[in-house]
N, CA, C and O atoms as a GROMACS GRO file, in nm:
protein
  588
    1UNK      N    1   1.582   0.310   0.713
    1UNK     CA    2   1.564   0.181   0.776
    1UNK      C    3   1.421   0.176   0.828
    1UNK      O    4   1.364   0.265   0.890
    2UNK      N    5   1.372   0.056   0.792
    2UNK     CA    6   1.210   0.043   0.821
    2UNK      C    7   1.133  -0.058   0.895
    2UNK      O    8   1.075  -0.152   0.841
    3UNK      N    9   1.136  -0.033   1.035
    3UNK     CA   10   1.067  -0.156   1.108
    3UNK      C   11   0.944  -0.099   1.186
    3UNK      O   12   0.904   0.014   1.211
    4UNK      N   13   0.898  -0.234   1.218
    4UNK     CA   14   0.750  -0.187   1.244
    4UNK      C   15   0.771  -0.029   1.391
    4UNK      O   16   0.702   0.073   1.399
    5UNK      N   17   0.857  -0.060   1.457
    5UNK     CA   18   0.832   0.022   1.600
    5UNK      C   19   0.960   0.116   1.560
    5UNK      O   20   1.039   0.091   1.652
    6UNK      N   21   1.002   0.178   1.504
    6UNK     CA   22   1.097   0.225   1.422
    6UNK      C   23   1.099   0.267   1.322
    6UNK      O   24   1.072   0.163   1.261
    7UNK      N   25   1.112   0.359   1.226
    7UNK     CA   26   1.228   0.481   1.101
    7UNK      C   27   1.331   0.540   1.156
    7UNK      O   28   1.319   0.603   1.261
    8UNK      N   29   1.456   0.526   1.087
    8UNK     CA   30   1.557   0.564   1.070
    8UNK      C   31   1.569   0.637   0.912
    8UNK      O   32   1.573   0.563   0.814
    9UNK      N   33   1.574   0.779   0.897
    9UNK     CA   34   1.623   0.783   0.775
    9UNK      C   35   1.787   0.830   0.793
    9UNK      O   36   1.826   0.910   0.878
   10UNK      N   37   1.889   0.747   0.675
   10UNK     CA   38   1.999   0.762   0.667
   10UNK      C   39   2.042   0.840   0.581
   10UNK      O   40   1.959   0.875   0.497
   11UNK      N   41   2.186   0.896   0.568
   11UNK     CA   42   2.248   0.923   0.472
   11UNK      C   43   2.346   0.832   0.417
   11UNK      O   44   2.425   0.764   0.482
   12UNK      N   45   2.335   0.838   0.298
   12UNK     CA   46   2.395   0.675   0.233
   12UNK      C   47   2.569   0.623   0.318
   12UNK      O   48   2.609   0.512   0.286
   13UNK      N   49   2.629   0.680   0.387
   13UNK     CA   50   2.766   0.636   0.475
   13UNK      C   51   2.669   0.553   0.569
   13UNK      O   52   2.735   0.459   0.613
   14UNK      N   53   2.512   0.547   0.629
   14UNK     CA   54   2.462   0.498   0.771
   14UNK      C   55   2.491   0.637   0.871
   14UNK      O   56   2.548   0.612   0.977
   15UNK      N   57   2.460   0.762   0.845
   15UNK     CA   58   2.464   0.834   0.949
   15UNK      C   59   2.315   0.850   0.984
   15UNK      O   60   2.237   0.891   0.898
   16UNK      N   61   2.288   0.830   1.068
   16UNK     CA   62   2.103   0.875   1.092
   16UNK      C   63   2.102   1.065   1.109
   16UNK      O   64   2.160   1.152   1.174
   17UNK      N   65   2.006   1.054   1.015
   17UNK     CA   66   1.977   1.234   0.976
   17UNK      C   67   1.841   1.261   1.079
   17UNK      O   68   1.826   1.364   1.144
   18UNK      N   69   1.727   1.123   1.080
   18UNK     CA   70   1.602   1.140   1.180
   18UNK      C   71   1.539   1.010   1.175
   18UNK      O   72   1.517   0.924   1.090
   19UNK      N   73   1.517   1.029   1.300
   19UNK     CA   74   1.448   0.922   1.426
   19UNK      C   75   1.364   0.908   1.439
   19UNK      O   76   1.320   1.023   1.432
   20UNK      N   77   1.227   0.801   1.469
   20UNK     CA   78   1.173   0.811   1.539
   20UNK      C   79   1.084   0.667   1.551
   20UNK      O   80   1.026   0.598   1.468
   21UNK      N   81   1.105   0.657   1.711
   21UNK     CA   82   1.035   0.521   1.737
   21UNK      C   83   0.877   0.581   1.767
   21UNK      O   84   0.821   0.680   1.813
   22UNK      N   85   0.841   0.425   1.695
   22UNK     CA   86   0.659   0.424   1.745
   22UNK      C   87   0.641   0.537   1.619
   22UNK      O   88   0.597   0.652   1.610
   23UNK      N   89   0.679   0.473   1.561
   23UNK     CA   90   0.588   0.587   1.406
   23UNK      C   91   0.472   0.597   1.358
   23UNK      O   92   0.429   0.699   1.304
   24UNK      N   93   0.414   0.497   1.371
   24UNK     CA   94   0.222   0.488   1.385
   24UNK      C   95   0.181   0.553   1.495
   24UNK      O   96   0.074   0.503   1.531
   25UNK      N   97   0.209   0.625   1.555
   25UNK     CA   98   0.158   0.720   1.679
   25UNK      C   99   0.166   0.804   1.670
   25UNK      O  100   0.106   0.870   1.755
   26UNK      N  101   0.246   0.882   1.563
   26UNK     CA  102   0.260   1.033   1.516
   26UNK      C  103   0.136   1.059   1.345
   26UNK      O  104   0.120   1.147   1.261
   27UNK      N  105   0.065   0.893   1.379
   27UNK     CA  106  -0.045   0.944   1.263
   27UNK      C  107  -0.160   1.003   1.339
   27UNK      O  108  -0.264   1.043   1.288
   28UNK      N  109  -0.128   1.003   1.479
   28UNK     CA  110  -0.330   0.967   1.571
   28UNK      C  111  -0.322   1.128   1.565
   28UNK      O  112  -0.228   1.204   1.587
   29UNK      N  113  -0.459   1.154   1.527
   29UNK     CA  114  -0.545   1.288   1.510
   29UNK      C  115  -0.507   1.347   1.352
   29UNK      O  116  -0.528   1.462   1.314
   30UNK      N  117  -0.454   1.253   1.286
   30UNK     CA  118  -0.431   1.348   1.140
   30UNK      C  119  -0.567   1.355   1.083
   30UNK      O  120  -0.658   1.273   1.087
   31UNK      N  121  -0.558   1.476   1.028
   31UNK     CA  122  -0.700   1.527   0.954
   31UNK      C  123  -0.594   1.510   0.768
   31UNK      O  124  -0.472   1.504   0.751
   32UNK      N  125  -0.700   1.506   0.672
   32UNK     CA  126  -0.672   1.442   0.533
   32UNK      C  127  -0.595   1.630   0.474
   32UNK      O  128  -0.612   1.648   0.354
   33UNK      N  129  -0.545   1.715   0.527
   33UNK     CA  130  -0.499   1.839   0.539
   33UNK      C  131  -0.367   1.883   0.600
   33UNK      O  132  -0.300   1.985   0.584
   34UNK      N  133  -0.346   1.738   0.698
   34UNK     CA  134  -0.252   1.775   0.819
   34UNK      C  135  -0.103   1.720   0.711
   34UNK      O  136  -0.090   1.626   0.631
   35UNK      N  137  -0.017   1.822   0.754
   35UNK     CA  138   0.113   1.769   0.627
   35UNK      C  139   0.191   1.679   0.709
   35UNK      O  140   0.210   1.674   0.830
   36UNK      N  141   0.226   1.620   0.626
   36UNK     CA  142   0.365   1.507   0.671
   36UNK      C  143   0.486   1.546   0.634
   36UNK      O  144   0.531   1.608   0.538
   37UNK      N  145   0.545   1.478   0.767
   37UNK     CA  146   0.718   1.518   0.753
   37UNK      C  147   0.796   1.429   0.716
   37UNK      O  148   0.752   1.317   0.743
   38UNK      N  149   0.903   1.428   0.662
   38UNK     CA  150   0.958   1.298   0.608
   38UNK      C  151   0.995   1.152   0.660
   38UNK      O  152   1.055   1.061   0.603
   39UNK      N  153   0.939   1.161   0.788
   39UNK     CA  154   0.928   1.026   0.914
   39UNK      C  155   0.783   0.962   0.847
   39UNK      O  156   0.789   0.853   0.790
   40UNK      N  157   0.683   1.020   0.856
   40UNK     CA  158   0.526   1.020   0.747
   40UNK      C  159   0.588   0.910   0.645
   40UNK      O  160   0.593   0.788   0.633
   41UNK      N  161   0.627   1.018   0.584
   41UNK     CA  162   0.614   0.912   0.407
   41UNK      C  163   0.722   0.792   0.436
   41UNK      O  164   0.698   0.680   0.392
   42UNK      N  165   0.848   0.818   0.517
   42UNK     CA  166   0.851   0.713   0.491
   42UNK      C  167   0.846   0.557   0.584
   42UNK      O  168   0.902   0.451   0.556
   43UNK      N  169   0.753   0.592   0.710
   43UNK     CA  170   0.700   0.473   0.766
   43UNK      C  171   0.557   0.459   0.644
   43UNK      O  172   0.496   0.354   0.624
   44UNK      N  173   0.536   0.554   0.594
   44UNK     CA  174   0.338   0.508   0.544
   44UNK      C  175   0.448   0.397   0.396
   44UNK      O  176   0.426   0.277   0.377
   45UNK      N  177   0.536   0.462   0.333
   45UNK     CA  178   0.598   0.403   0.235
   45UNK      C  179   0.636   0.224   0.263
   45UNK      O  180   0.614   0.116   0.209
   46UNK      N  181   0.703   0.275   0.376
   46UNK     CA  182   0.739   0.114   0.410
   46UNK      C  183   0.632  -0.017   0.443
   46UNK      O  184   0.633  -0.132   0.400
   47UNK      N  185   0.553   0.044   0.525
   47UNK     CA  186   0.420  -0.005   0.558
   47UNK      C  187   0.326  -0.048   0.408
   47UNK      O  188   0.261  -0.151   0.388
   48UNK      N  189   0.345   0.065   0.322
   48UNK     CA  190   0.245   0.027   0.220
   48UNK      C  191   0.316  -0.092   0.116
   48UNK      O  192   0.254  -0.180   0.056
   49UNK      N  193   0.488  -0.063   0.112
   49UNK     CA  194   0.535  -0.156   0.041
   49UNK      C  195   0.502  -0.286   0.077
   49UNK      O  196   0.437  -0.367   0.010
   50UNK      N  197   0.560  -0.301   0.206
   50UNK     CA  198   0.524  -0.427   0.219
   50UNK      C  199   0.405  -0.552   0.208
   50UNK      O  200   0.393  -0.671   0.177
   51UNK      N  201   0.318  -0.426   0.262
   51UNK     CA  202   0.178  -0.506   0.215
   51UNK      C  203   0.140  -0.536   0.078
   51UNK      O  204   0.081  -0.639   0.046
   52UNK      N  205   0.181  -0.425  -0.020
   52UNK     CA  206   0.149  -0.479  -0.155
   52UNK      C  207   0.266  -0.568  -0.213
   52UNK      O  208   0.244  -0.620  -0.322
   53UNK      N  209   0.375  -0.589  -0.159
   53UNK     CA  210   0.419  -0.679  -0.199
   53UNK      C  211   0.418  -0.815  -0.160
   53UNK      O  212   0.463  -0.906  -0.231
   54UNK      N  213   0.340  -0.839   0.004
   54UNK     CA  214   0.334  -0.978   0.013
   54UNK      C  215   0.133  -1.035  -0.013
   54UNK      O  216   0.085  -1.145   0.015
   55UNK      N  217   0.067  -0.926  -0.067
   55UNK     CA  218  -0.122  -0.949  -0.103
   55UNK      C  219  -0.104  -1.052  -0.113
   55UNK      O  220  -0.133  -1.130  -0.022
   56UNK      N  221  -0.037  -1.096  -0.245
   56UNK     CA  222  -0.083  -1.222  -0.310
   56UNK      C  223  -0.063  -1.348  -0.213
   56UNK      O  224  -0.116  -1.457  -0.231
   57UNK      N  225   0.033  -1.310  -0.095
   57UNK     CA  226   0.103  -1.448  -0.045
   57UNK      C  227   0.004  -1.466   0.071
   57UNK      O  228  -0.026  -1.580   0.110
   58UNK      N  229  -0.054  -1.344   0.132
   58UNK     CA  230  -0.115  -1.287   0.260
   58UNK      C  231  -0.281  -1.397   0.191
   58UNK      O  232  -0.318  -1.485   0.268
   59UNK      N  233  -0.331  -1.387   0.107
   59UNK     CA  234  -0.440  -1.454   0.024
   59UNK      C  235  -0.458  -1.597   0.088
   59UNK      O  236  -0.563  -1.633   0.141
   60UNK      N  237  -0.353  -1.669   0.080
   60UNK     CA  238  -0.301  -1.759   0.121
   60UNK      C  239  -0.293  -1.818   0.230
   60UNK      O  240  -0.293  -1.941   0.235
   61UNK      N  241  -0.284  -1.729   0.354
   61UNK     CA  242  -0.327  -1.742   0.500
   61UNK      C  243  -0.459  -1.840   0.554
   61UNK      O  244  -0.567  -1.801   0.509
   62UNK      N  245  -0.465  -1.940   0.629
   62UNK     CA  246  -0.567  -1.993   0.647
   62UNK      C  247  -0.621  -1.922   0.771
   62UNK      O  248  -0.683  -1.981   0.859
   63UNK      N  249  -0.591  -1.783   0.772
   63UNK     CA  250  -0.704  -1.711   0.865
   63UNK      C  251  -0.717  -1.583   0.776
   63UNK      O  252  -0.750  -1.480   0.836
   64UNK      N  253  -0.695  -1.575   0.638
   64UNK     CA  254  -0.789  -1.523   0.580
   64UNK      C  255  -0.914  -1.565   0.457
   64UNK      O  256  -0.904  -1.660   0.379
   65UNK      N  257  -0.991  -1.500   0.463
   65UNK     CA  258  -1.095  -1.574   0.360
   65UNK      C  259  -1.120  -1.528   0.244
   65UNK      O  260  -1.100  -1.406   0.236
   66UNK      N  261  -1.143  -1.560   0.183
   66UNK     CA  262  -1.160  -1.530   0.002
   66UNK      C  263  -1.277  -1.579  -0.020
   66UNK      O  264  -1.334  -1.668   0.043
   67UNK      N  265  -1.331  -1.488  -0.158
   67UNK     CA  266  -1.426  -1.553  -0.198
   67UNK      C  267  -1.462  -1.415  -0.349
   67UNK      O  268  -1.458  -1.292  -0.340
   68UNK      N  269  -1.488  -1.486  -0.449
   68UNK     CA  270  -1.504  -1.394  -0.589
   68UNK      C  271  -1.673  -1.338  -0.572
   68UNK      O  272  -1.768  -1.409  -0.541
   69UNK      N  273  -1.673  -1.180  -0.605
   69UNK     CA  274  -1.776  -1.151  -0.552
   69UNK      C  275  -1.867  -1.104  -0.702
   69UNK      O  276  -1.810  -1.151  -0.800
   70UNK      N  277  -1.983  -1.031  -0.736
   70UNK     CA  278  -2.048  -0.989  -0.849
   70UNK      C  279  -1.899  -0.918  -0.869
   70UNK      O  280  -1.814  -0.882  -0.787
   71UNK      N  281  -1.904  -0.912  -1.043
   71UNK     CA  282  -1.819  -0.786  -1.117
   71UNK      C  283  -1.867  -0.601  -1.063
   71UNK      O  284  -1.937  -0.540  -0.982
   72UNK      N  285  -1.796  -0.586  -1.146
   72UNK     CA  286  -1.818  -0.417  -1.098
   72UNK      C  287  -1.768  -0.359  -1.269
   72UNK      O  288  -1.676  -0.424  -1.320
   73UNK      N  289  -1.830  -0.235  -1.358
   73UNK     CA  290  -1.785  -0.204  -1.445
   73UNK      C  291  -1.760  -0.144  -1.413
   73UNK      O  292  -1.812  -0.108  -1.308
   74UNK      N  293  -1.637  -0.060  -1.479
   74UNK     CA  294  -1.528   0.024  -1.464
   74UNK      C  295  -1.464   0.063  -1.608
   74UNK      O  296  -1.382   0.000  -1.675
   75UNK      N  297  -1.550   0.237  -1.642
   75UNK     CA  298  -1.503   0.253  -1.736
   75UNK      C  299  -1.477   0.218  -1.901
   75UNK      O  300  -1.404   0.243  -1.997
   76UNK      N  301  -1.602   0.136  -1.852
   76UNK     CA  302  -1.611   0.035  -1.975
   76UNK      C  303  -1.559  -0.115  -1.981
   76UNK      O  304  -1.557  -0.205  -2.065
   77UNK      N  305  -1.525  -0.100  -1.873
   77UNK     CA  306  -1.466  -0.225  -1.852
   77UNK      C  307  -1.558  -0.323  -1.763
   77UNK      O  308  -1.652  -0.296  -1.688
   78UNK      N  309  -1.489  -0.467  -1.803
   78UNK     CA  310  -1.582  -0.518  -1.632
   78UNK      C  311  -1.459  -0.600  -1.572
   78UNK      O  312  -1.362  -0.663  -1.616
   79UNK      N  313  -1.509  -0.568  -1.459
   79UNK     CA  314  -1.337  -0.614  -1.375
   79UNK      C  315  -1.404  -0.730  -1.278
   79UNK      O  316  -1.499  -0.701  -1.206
   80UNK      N  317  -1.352  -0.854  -1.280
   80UNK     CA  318  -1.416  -0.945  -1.172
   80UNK      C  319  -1.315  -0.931  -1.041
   80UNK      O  320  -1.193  -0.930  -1.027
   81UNK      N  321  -1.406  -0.923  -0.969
   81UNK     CA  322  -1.349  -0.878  -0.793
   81UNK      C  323  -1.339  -1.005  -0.688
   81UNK      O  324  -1.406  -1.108  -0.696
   82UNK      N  325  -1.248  -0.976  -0.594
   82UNK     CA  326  -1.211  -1.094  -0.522
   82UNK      C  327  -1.209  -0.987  -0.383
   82UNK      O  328  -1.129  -0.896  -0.360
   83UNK      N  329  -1.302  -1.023  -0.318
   83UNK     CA  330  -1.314  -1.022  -0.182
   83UNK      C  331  -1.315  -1.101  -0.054
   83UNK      O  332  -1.386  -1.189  -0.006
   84UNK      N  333  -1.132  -0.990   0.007
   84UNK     CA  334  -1.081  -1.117   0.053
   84UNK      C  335  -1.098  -0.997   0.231
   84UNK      O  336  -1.094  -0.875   0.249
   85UNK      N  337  -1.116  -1.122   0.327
   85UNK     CA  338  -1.110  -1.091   0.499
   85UNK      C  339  -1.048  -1.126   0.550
   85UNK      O  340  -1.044  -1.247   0.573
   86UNK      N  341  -0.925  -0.999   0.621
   86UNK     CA  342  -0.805  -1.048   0.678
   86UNK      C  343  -0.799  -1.032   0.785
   86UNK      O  344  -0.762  -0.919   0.814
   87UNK      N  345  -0.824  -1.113   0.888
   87UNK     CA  346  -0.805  -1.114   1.014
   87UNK      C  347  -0.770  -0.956   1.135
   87UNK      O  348  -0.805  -0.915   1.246
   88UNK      N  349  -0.703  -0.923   1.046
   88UNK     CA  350  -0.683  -0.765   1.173
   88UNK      C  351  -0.594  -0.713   1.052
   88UNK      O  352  -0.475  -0.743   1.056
   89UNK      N  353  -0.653  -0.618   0.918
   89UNK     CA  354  -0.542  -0.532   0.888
   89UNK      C  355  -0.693  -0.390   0.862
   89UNK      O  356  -0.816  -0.395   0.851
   90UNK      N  357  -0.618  -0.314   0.863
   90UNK     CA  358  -0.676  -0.199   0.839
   90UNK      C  359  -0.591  -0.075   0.804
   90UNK      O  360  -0.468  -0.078   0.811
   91UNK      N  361  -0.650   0.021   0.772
   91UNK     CA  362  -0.561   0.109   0.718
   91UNK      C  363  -0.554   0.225   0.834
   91UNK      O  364  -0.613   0.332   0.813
   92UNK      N  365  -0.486   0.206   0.949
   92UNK     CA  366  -0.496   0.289   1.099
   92UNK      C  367  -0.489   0.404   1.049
   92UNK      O  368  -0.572   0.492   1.075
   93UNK      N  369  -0.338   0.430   0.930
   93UNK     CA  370  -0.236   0.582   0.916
   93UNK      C  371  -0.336   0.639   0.839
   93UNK      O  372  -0.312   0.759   0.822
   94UNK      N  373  -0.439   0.603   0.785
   94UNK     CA  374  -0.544   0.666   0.708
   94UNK      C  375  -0.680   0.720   0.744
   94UNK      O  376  -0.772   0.775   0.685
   95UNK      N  377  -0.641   0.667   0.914
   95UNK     CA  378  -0.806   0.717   0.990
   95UNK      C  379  -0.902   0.644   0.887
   95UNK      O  380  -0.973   0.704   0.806
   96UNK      N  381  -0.893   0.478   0.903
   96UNK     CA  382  -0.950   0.403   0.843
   96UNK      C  383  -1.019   0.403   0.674
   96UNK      O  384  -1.100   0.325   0.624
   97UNK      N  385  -0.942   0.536   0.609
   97UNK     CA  386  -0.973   0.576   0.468
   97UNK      C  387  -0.993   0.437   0.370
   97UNK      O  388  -0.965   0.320   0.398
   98UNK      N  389  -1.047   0.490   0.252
   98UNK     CA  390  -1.078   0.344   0.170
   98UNK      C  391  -1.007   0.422   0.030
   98UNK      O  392  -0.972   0.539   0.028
   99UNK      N  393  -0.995   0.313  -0.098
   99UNK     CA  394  -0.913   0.344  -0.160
   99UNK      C  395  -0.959   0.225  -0.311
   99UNK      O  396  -1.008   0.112  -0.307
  100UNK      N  397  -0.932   0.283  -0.394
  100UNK     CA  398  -0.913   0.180  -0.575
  100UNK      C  399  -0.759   0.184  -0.517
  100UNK      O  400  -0.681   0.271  -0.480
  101UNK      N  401  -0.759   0.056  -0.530
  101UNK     CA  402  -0.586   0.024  -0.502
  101UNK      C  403  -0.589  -0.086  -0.662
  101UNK      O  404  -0.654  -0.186  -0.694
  102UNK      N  405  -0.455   0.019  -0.750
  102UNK     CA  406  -0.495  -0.042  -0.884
  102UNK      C  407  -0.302  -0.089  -0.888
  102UNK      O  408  -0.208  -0.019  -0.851
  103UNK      N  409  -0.299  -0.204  -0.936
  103UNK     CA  410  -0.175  -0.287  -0.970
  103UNK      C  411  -0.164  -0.292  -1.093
  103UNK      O  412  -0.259  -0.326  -1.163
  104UNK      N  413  -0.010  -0.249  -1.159
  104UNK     CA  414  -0.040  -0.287  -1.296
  104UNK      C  415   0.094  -0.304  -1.311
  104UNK      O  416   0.177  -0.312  -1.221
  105UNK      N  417   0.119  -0.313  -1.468
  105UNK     CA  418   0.268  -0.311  -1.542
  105UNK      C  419   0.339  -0.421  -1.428
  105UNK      O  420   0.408  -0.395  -1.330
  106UNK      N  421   0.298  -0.541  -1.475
  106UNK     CA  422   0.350  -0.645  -1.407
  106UNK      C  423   0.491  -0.722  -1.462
  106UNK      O  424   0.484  -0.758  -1.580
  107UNK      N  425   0.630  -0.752  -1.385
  107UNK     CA  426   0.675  -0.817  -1.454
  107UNK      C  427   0.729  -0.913  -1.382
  107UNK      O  428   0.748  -0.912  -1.260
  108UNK      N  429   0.766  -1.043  -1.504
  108UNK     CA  430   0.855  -1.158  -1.419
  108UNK      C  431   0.995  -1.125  -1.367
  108UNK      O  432   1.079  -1.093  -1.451
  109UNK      N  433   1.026  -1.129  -1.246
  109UNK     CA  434   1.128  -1.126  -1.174
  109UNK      C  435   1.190  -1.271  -1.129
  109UNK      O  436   1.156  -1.321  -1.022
  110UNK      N  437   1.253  -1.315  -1.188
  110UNK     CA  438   1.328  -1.493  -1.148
  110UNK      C  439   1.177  -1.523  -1.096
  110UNK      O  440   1.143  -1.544  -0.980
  111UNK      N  441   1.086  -1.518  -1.224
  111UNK     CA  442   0.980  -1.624  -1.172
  111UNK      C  443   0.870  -1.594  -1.047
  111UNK      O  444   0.778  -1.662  -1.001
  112UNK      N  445   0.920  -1.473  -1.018
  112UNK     CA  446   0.803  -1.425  -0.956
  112UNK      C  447   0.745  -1.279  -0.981
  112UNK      O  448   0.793  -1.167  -0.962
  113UNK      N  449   0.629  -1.322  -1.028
  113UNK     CA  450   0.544  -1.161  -1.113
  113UNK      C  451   0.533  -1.085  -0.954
  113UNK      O  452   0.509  -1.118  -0.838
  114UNK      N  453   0.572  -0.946  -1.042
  114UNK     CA  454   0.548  -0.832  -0.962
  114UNK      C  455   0.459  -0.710  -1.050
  114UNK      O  456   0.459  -0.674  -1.168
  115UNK      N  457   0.395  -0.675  -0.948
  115UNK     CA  458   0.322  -0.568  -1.034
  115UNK      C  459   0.383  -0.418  -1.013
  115UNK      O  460   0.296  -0.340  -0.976
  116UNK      N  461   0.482  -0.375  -1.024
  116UNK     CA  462   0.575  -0.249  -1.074
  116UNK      C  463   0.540  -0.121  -1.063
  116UNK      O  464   0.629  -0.039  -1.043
  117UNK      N  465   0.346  -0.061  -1.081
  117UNK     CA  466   0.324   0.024  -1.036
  117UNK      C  467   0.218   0.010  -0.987
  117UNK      O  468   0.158  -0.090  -1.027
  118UNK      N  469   0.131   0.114  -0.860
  118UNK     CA  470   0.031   0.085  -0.762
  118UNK      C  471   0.009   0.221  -0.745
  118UNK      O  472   0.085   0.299  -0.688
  119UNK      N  473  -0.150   0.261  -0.820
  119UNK     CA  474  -0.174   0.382  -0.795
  119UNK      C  475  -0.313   0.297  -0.692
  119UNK      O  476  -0.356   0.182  -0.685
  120UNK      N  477  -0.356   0.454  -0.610
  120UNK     CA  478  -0.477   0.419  -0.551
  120UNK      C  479  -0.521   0.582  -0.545
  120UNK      O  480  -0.457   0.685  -0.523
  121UNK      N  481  -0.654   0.557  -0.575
  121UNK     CA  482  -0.773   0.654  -0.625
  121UNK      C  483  -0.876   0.645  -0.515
  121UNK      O  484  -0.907   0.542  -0.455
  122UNK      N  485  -0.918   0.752  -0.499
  122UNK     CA  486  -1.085   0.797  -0.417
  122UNK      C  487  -1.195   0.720  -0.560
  122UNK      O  488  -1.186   0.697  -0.680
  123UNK      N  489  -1.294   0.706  -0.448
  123UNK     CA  490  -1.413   0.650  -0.529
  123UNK      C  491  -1.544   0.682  -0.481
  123UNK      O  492  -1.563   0.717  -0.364
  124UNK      N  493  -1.644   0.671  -0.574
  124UNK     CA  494  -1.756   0.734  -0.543
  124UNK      C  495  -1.858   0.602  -0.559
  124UNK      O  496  -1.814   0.500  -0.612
  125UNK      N  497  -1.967   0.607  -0.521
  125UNK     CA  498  -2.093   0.550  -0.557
  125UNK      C  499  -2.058   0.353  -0.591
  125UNK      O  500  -2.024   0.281  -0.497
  126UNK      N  501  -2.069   0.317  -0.684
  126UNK     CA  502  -2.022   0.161  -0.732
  126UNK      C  503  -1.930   0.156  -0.785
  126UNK      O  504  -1.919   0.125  -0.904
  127UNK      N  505  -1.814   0.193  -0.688
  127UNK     CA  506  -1.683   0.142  -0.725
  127UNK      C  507  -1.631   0.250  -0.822
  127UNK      O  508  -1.512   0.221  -0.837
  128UNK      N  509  -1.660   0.356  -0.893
  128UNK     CA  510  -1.642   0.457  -0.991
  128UNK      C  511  -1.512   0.483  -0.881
  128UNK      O  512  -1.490   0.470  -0.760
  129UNK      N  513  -1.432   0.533  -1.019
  129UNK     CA  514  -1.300   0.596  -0.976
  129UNK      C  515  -1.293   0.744  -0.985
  129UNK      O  516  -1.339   0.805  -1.082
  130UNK      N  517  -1.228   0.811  -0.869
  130UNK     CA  518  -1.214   0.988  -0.916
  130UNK      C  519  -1.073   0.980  -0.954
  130UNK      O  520  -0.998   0.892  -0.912
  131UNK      N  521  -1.044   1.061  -1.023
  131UNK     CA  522  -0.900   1.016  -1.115
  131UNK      C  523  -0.815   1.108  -1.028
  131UNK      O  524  -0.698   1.073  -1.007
  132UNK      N  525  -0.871   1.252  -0.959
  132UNK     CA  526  -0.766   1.330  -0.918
  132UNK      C  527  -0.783   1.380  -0.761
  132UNK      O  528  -0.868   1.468  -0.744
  133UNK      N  529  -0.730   1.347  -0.675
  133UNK     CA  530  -0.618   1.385  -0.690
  133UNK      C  531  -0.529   1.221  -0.709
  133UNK      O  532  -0.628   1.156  -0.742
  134UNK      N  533  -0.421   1.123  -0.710
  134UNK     CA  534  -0.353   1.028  -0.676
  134UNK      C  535  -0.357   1.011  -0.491
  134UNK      O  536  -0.278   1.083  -0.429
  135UNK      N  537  -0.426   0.941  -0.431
  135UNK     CA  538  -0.381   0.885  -0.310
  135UNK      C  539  -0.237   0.836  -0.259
  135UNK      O  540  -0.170   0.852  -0.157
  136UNK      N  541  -0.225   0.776  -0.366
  136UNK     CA  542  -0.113   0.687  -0.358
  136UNK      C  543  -0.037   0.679  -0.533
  136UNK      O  544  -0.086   0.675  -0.646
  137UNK      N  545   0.101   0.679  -0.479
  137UNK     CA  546   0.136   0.664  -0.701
  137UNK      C  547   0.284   0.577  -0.621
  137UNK      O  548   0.351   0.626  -0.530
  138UNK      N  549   0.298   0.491  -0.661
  138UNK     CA  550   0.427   0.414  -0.618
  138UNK      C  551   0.499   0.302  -0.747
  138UNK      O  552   0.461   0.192  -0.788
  139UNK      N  553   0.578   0.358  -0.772
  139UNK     CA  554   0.676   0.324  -0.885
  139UNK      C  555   0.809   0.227  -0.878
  139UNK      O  556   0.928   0.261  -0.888
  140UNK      N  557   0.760   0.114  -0.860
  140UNK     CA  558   0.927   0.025  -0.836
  140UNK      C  559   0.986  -0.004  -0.987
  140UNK      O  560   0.929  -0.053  -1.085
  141UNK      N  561   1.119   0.043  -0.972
  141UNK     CA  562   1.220  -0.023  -1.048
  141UNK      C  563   1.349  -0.067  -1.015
  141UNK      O  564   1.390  -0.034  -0.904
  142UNK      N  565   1.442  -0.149  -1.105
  142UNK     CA  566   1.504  -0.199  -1.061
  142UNK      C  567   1.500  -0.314  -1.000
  142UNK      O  568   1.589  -0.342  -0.920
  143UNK      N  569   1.393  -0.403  -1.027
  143UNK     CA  570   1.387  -0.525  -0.886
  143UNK      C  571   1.500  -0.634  -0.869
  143UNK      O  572   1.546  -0.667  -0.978
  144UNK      N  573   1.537  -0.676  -0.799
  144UNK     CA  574   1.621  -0.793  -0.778
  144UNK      C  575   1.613  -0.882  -0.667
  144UNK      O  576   1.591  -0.823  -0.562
  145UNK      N  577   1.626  -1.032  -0.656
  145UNK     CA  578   1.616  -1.064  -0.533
  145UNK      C  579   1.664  -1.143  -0.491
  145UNK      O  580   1.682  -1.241  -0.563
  146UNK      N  581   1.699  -1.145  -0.383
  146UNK     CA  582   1.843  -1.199  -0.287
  146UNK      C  583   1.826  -1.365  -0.270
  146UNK      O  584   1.735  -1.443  -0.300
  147UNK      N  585   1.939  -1.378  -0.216
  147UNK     CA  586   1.970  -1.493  -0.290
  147UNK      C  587   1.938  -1.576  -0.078
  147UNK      O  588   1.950  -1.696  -0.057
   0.00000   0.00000   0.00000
């Protein structure tokens, strides 16, 4: 169970196995070394879901700003970039870390595209990606949505 001042992890009957309120407070002083316990992954999990699943809607906010910036190549590629300013988000649980946050394998779900997997990569210099180690690798399947 995943709320902002709150984790609960259950065992599938609803028995709580571990607790703990104020879960963004057990990130302050992590060094990129310090291990996580399974309260960690899964407030950073819940936290990260949510945000990548509401970007596109969050865009949308008339207190955030957008605006399409120069391209960036990548790999041979050229990727046009959208740089957007959101009022107060930051990445706290990361000791303000930065990240290639890459969306892909998108599909229609009753009409609303989802992008299915979300890796995020370290980067160097102009936007160059380091491929290893994975920051982040998050895999949804199964989607469905309530009625």
């Amino acid at each position: 169970m995943f709320e902002p001042d709150r984790v609960v992890i259950e065992r599938a009957d609803g028995t709580p196995v571990e607790t703990r309120d104020d879960p963004e407070a057990s990130f302050a002083g992590q060094q990129l070394d310090t291990p996580w316990d399974d309260i960690h992954v899964a407030y950073f999990s819940g936290e990260a879901l949510w945000t990548y699943l509401n970007t596109p809607f969050l865009y949308a906010r008339d207190d955030c700003a957008t605006e399409e910036i120069a391209p960036v190549e990548v790999g041979g590629e050229t990727w046009r970039r959208l740089k957007v300013t959101f009022p107060d988000y930051t990445v706290d649980i990361l000791g303000g870390g930065t990240g290639l946050n890459y969306a892909t394998n998108y599909q229609d779900i009753e009409g609303i595209i989802f992008p299915t997997t979300r890796r995020v990569y370290a980067y160097t210099g102009d936007y160059q990606l380091v491929p290893e180690p994975v920051l982040v690798a998050i895999d949804i399947t199964d989607v469905r949505l309530g009625k």
